[in-house]
DSSP file (Angstrom, degrees, kcal/mol; ACC not computed):
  #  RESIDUE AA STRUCTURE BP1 BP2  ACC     N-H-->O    O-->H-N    N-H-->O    O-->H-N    TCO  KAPPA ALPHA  PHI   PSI    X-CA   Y-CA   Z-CA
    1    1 A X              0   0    0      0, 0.0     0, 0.0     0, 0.0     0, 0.0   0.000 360.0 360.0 360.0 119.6  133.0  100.4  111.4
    2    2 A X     >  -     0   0    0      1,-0.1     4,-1.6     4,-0.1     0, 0.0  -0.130 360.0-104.9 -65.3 174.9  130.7   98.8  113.9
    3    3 A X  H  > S+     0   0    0      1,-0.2     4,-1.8     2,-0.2    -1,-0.1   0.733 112.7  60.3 -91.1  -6.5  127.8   96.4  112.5
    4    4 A X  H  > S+     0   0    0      3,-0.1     4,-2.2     2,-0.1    -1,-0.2   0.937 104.7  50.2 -72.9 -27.3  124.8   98.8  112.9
    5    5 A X  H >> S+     0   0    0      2,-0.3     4,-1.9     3,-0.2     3,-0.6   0.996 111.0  44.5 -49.4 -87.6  126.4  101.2  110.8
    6    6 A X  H 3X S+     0   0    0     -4,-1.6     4,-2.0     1,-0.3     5,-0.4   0.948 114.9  55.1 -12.3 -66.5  127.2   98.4  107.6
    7    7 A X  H >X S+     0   0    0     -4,-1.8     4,-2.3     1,-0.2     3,-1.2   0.849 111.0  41.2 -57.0 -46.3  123.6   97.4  108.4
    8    8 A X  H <X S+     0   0    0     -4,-2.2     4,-2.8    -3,-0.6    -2,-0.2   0.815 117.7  45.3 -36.9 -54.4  122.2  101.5  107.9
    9    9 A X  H 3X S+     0   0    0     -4,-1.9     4,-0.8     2,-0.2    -1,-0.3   0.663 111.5  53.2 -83.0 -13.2  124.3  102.3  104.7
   10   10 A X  H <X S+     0   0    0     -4,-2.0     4,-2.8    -3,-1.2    -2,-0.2   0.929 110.7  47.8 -79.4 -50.0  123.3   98.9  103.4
   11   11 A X  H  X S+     0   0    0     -4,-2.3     4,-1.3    -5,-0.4     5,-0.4   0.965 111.3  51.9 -26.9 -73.5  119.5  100.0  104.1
   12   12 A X  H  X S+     0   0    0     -4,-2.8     4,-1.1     1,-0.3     5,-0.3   0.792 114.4  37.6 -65.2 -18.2  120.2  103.2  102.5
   13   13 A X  H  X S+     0   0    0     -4,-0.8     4,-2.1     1,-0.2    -1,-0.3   0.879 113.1  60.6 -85.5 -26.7  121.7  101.8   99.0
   14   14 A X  H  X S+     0   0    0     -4,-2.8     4,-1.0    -3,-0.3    -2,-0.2   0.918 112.7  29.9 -85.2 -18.2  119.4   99.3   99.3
   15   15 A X  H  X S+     0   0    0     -4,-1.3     4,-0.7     2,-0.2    -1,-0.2   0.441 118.3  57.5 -98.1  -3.3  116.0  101.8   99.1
   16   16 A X  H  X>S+     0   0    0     -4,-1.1     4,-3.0    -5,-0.4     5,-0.5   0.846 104.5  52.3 -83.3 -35.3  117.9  104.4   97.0
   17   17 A X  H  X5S+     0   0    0     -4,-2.1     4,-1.0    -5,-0.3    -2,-0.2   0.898 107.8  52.9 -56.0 -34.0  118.5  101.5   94.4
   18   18 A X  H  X5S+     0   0    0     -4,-1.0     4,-2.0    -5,-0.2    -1,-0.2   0.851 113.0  45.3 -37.3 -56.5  114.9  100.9   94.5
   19   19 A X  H  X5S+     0   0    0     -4,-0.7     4,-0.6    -3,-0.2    -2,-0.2   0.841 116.5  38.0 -43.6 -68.7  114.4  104.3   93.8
   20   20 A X  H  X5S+     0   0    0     -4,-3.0     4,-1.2     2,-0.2    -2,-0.2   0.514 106.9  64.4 -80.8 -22.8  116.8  105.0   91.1
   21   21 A X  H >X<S+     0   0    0     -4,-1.0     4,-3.1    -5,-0.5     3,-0.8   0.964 111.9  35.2 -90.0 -60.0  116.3  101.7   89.3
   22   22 A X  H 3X S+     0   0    0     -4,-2.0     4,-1.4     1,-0.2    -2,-0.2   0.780 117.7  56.9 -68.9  -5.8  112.5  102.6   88.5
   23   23 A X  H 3X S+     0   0    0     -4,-0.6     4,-1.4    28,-0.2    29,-0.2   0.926 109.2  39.1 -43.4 -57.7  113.7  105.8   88.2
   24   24 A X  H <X S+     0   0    0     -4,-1.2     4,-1.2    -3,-0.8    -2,-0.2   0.804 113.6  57.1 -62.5 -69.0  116.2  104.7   85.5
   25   25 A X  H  X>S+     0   0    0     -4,-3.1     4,-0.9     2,-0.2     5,-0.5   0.923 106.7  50.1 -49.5 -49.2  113.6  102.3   83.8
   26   26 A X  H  X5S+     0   0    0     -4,-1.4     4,-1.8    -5,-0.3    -2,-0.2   0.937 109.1  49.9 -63.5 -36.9  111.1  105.0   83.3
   27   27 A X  H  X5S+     0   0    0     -4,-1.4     4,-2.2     2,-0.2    -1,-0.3   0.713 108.4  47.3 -43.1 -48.6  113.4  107.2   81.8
   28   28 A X  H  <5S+     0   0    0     -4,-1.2     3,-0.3     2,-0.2     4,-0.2   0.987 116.5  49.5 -61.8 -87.8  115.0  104.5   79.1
   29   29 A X  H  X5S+     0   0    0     -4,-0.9     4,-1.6     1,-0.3     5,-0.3   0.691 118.2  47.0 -41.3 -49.4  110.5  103.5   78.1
   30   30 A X  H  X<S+     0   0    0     -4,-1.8     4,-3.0    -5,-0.5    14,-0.4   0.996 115.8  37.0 -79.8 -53.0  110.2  107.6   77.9
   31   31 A X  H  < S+     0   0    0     -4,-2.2     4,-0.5    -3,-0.3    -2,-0.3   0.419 117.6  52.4 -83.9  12.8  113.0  108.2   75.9
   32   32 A X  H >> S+     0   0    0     -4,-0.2     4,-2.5    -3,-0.2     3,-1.2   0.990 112.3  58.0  -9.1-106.3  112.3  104.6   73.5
   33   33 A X  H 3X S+     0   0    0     -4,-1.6     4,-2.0     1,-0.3     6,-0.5   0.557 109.8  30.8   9.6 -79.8  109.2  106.2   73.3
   34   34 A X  H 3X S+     0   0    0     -4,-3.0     4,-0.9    -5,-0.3     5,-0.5   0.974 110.9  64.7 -77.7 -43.6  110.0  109.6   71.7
   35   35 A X  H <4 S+     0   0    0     -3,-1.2    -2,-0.2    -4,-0.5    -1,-0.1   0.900 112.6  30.9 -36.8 -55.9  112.6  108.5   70.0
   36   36 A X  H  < S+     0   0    0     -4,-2.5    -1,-0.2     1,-0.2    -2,-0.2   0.831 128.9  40.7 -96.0 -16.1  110.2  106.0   67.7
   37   37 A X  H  < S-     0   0    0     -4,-2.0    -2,-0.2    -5,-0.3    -1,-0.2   0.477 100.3-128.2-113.1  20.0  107.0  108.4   67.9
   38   38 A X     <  +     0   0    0     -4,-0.9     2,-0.5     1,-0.2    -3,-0.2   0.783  67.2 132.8  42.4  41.7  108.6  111.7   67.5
   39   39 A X     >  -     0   0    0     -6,-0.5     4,-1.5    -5,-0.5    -1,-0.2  -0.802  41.0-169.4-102.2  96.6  107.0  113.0   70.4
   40   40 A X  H  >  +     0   0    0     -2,-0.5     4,-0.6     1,-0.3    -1,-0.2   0.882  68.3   6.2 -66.8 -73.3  110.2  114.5   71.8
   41   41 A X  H  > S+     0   0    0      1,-0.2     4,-2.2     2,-0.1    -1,-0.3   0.740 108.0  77.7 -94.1  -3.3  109.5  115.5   75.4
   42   42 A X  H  > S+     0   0    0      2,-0.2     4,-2.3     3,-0.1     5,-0.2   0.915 102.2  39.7 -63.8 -40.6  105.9  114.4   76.4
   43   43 A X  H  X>S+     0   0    0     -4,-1.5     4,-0.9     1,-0.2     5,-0.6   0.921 114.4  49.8 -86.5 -55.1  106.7  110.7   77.0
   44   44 A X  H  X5S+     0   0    0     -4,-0.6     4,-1.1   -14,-0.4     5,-0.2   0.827 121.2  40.6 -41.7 -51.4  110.5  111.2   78.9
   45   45 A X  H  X5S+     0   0    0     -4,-2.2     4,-2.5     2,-0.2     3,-0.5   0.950 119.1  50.5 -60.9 -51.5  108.2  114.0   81.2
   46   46 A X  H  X5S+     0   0    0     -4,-2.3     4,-1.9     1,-0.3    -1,-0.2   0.843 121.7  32.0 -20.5 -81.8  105.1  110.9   81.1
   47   47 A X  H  <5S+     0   0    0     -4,-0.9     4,-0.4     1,-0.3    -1,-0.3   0.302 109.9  59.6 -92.5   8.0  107.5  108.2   82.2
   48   48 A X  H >X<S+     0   0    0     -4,-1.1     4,-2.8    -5,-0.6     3,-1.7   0.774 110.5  48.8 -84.4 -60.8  109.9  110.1   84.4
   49   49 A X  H 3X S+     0   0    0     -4,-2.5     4,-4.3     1,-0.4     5,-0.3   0.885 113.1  50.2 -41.0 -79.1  106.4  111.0   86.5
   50   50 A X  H 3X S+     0   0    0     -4,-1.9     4,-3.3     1,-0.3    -1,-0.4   0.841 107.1  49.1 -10.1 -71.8  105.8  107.4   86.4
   51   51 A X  H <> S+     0   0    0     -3,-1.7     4,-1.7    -4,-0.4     5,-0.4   0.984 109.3  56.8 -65.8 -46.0  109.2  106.2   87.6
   52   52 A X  H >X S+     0   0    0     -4,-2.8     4,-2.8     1,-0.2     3,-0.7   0.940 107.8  44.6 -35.0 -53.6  108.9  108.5   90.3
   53   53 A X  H 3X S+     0   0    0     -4,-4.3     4,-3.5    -5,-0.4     5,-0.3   0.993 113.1  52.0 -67.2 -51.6  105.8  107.2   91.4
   54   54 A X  H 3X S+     0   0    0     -4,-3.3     4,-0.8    -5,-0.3    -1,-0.2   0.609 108.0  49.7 -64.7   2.9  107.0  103.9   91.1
   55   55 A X  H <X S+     0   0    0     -4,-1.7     4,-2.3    -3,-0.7     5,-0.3   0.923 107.2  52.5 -85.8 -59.4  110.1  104.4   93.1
   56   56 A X  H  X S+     0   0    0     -4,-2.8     4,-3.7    -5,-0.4     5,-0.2   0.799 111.1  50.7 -52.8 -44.1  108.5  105.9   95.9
   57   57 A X  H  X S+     0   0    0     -4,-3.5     4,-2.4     1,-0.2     5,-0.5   0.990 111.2  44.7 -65.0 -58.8  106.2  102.8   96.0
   58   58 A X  H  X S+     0   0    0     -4,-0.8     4,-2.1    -5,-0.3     5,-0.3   0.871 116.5  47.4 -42.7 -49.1  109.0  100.2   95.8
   59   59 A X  H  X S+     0   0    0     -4,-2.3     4,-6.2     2,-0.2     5,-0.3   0.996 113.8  49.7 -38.2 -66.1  111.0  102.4   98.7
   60   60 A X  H  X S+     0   0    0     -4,-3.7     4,-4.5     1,-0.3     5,-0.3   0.930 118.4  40.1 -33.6 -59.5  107.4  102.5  100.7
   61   61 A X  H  X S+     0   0    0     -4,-2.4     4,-0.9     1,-0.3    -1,-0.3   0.833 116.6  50.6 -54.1 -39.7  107.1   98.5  100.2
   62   62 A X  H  X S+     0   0    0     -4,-2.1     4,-2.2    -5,-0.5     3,-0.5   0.925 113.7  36.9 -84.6 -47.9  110.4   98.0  100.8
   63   63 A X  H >X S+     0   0    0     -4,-6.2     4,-1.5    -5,-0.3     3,-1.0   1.000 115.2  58.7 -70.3 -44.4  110.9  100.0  104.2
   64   64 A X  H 3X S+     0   0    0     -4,-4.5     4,-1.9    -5,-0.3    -1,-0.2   0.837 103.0  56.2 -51.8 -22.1  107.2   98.7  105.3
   65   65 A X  H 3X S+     0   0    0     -4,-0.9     4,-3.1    -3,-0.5    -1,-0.2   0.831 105.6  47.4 -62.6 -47.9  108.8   95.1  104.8
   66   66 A X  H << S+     0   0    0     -4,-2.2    -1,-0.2    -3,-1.0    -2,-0.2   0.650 112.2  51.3 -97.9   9.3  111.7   95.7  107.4
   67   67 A X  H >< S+     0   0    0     -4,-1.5     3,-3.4     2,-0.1     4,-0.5   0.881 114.1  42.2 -72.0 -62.4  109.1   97.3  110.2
   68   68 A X  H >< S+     0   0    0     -4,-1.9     3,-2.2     1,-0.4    -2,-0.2   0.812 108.2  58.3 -67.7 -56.3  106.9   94.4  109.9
   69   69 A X  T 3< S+     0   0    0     -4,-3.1    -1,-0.4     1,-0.3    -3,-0.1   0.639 113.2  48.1 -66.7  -7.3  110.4   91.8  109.9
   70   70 A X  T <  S+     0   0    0     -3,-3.4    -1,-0.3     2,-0.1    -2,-0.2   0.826  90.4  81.6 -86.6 -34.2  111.0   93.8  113.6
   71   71 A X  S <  S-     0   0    0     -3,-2.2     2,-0.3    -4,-0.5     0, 0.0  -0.568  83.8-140.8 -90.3 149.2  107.5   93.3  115.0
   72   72 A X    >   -     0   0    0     -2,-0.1     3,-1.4     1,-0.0    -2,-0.1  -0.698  29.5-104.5-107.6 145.6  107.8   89.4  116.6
   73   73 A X  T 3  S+     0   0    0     -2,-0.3     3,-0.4     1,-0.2     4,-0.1   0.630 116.6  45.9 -56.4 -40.3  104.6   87.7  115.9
   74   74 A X  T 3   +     0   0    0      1,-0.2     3,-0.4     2,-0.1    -1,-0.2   0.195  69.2 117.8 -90.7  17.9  103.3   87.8  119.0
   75   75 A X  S <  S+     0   0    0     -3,-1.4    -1,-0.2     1,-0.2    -2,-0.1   0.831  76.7  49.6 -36.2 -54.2  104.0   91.3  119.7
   76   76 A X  S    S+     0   0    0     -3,-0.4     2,-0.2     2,-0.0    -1,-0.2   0.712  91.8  99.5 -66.0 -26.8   99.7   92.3  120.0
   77   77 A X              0   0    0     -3,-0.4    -3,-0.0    -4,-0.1     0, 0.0  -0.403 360.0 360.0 -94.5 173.8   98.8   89.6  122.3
   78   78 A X              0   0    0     -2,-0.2    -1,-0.1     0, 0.0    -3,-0.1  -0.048 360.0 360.0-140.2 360.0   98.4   89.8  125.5
């Protein structure tokens, strides 16, 4: 396996883990949640929605982080 490849599949676990990990978290907080206030499915739906959003950002952040590490600093000038 050549090294742009390693480097690609490492990209992709590394922004699905992003992903899945608030995913993961939100899930645990919703079902915490219902569990101790006997509201059985409103907080898992609450804080899946939640994790979602916060996966997506952490992907977003994360991929905008490895454009900006390509652009060399002096990329603009002239």
């Amino acid at each position: 396996m050549n090294k742009s490849w390693r480097r690609w599949i490492g990209l992709s676990l590394h922004l699905s883990v992003d992903f899945i990990t608030a995913l993961f978290i939100g899930t645990l907080i919703g079902r915490g949640l219902d569990f101790y206030m006997g509201t059985h499915p409103l907080g898992l739906v609450i804080f899946i929605i939640i994790g979602i959003i916060a996966g997506g950002f952490n992907v977003y952040r994360s991929a905008l982080n490895l454009v900006q590490s390509k652009i060399p600093p002096n990329a603009h000038e002239n």
